[in-house]
N, C-alpha and C positions, 0 to 999 in steps of 0.2 A: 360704613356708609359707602354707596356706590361712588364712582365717578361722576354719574349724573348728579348724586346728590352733592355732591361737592360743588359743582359746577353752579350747581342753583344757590347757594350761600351766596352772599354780598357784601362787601364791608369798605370800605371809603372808596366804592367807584369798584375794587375787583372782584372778582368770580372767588369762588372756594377755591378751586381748583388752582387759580390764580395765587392763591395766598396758602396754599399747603404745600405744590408742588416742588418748589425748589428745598425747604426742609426735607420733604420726602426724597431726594433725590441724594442730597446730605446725605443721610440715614443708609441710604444704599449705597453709595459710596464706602463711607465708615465700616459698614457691614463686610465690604468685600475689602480690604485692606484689615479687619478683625481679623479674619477667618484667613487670610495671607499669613499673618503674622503667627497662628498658631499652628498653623501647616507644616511649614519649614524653613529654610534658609534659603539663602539665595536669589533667586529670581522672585521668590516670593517674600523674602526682607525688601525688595527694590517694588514691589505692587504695594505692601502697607507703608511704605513711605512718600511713596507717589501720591497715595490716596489721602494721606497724612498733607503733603504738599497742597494739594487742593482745596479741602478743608481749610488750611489756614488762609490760602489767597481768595477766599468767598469773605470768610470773616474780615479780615483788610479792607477787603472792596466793599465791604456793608460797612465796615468803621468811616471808613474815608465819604462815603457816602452819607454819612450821615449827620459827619460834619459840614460836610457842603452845603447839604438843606439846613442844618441849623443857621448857618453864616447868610445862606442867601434868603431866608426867609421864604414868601410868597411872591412867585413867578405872574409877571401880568399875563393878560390874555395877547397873542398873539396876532396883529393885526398886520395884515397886508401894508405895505409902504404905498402910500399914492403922492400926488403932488400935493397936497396937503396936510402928509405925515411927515415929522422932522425925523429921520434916520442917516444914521453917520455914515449908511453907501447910498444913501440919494432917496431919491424917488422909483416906485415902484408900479411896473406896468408888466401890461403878458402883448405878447404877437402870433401871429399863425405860423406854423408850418402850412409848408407846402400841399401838406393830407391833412391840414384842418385842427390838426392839434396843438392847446396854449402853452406857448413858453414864458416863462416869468423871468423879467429881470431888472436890475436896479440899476440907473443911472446916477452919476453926477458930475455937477461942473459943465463949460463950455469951451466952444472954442471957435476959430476965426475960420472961414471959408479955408478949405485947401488944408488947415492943418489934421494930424491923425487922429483918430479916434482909440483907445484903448482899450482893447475886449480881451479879459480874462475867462479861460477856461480852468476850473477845478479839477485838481486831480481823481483818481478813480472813487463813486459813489459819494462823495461830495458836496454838498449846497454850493450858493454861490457864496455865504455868509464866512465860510474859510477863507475868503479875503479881504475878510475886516479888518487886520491891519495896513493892508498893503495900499488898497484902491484906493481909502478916506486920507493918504497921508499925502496923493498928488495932488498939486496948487489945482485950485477951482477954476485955472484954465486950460483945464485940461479936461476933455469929455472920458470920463471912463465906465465903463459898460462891466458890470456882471451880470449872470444868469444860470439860472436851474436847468440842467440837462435832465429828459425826460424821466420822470418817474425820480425825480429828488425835486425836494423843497416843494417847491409850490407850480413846477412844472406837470401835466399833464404826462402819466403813462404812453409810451409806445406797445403796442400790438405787436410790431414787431422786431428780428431778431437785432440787438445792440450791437451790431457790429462799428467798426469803426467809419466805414465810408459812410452809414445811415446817420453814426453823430455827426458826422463833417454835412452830410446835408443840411441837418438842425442849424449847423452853425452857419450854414451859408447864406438858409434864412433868415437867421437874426442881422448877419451883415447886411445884407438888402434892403430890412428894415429900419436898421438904421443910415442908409446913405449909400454913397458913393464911395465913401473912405476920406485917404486911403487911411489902412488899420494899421494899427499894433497890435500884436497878437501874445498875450503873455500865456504863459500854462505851466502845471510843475505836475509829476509823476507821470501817471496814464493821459492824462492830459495834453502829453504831449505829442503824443500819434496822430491826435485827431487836427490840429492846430497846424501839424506839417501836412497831413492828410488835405487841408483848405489851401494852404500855401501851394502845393504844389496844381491844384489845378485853377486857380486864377492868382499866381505871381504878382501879377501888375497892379493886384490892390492893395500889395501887403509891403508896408513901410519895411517891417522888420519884424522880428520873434526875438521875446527872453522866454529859454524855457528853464525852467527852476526844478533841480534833479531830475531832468527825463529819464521816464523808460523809454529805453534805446536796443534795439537788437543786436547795437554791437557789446553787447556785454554777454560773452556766451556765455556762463554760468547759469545764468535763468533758465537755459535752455535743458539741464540738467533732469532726469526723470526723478530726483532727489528735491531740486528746488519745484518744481511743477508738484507736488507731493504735500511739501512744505506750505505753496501756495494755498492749493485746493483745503485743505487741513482749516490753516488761516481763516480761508474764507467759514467753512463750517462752524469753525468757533467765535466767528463774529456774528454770524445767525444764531448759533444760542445762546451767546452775551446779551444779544439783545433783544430777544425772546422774553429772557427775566431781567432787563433792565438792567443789565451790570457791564454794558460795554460803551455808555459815556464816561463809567468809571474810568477807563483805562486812558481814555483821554481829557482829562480832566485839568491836568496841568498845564496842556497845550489851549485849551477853553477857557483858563482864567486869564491870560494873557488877551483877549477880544473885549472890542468895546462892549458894554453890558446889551445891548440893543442887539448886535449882533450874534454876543456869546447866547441869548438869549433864543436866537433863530436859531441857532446850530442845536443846542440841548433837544427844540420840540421835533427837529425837522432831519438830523442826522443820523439819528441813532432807532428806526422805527425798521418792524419789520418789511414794509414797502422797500423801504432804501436798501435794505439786505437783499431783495430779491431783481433789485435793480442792480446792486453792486454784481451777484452772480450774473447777471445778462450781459454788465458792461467787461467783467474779467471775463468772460467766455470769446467776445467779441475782438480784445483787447489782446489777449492771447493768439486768436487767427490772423491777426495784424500782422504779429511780430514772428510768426511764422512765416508768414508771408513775407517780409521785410529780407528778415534772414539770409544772409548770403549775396545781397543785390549790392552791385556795384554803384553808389549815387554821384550822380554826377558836383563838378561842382555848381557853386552859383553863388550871383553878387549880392542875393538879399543879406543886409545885414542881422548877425545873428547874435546873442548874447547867451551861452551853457551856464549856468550857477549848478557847482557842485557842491555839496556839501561837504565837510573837512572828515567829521566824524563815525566810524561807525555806530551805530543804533539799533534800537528795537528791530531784528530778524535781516539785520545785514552784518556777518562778519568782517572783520579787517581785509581780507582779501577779497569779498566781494564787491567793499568800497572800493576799493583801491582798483580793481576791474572795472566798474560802472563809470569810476571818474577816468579811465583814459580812454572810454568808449564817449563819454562826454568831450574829451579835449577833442577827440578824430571827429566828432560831430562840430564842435565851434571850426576845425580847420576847412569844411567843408568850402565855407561860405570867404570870399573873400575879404570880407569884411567882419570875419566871426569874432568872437572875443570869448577867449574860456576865464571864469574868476569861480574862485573857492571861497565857501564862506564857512570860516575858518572855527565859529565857534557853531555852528548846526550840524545837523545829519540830516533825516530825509524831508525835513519838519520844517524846512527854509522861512516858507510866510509866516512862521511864527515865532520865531528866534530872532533872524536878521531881515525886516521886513525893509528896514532902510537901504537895505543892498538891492533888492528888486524896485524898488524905488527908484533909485540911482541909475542902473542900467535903465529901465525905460524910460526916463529925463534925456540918459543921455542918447536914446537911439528917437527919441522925440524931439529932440534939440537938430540933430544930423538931417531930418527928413525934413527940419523945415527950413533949413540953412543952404540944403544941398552940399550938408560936409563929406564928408570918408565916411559917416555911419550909414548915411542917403544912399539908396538905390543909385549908380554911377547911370 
């Protein structure tokens, strides 16, 4: 049977092609690790074991899968949040950019004239629903803001190139949108370029920043044609993870931890191929940042600032690459005269979902500061 005709079969919703391809793919695999193994030794005992290696982690990833939909049953239909949808990050609304395009985000909670607002930005290719622990657990008076940067969740594609000053636009917009301020600006991974990227050119709105694991360019090692490698790699195999639907597998244990409402948005809305090709825009973008960054001497400054590093190395960071990243995190909390570096002690790079109480804490306490006019207050 051709590819076409594969392609024209249909069976609970997918294509033929859809439904033979990954077996097929198997099969070639297996084939080319056979035929290693009866070749010779050596470099080609390490090809049929490799291919052996994969093999098994498909089958895992389909067991583990399979218990998931057994336990979770039938998924509801996905509905937008408005103010008359009860969801555990609020209410749900979109605003323009400046070029006309809808951003989506979820509010909740209030607060008094003059106090901050709290705007979370997600780390790289991310919803805004990866802060389902963190934003629903601040007291209800406290206004806190997530949101879909373009081309994730239910935000509206950009045309154009992801780079980081184009996200800090997006963001600038949504701060206008919402007020006058002043902000707190939280963010964790790639997240955090864009978030200092806003701070640094209107200062005078921003209470403070926690940022939770940032990528930082003072961690040379990224800069390695080894780790750029590694990266680029990374990203490829999360495009065909999720190509055949087996790369909400790998995060799976970090999504049972989310309220169901949320865990729920992340499963339809994080793992598609849109958001892969948005992730590749925003690492391409994210990357020219911190080349850019690289080498520049920053000055200091008194916005108050909180680093959460994580204690542990994890998934694609060794012991000395942590150990790197967090004293490039300490020279960033020193920065600010007000900075404060804490370690959380039992995460890695995964903070908002391990120790969400600790980002929690710091933005109480630099929310506490801004409205007190303490040490954590802009002096």
């Amino acid at each position: 049977m051709s590819a076409s005709g594969l392609g024209g079969l249909k069976r609970g919703g997918q294509t033929g092609w859809q439904m033979f391809c990954w077996p097929l793919l198997m099969a070639l695999v297996n084939a080319v690790g056979l035929v290693a193994a009866l070749v010779g030794d050596g470099w080609y005992d390490l090809v049929s074991w490799g291919t052996l290696g994969v093999t098994l982690v498909v089958i895992v990833a389909a067991w583990r899968g399979w218990l998931a939909r057994s336990h979770a049953g039938s998924s509801p239909a996905m509905v937008a949040p408005d103010a008359t949808t009860t969801h555990s990050q609020g209410a749900g609304r979109a605003i323009k950019t400046r070029d006309g395009r809808s951003l989506f985000l979820m509010e909740r909670g209030t607060r008094q004239d003059g106090e901050p607002i709290i705007v979370f930005e997600a780390g790289m290719a991310a919803p805004c629903s990866s802060w389902g622990l963190v934003q629903p657990a601040l007291p209800e008076t406290v206004h806190a803001v997530v949101y879909d940067r373009a081309g994730l969740g239910r935000s509206e594609p950009d045309p154009e190139p992801r780079t980081v000053a184009r996200m800090a636009d997006d963001l600038d917009d949504l701060l206008d949108a919402l007020g006058d301020g002043p902000f707190i600006l939280v963010a964790t991974s790639g997240g955090a370029l864009i978030v200092r990227e806003r701070a640094k050119r209107h200062p005078e709105r921003i209470a403070g920043m926690v940022l939770v694991d940032p990528t930082d360019e003072g961690c040379e090692p990224v800069f390695s044609p080894g780790f750029r490698r590694l990266e680029k790699g990374a990203h490829h195999a999360s495009v065909l993870l999720a190509r055949f639907g087996l790369l909400e597998r790998l995060y799976n244990s970090f999504l049972l931890r989310l309220p169901p409402d949320s865990q729920s948005d992340f499963r339809k809305e994080g793992f598609t191929t849109g958001a892969m090709r948005t992730r590749g825009a925003e690492l391409k973008g994210m990357v020219a940042a911190m080349n850019g960054l690289r080498g520049q001497i920053e000055a200091p400054s008194d916005m108050p600032v909180t680093v959460i590093s994580g204690a542990l190395a994890d998934r694609g960071m060794a012991p000395t690459l942590r150990a790197t990243a967090n004293a490039a995190h300490a020279r960033r909390a020193a920065l600010s005269t007000s900075g404060r570096h804490v370690i959380a002690e039992r995460s890695g790079h995964m903070v908002p979902f391990i120790e969400p109480e600790l980002i929690v804490a710091e933005i109480m306490r630099l929310h506490g500061g801004a409205i007190s006019g303490g040490p954590e207050a802009r002096a």
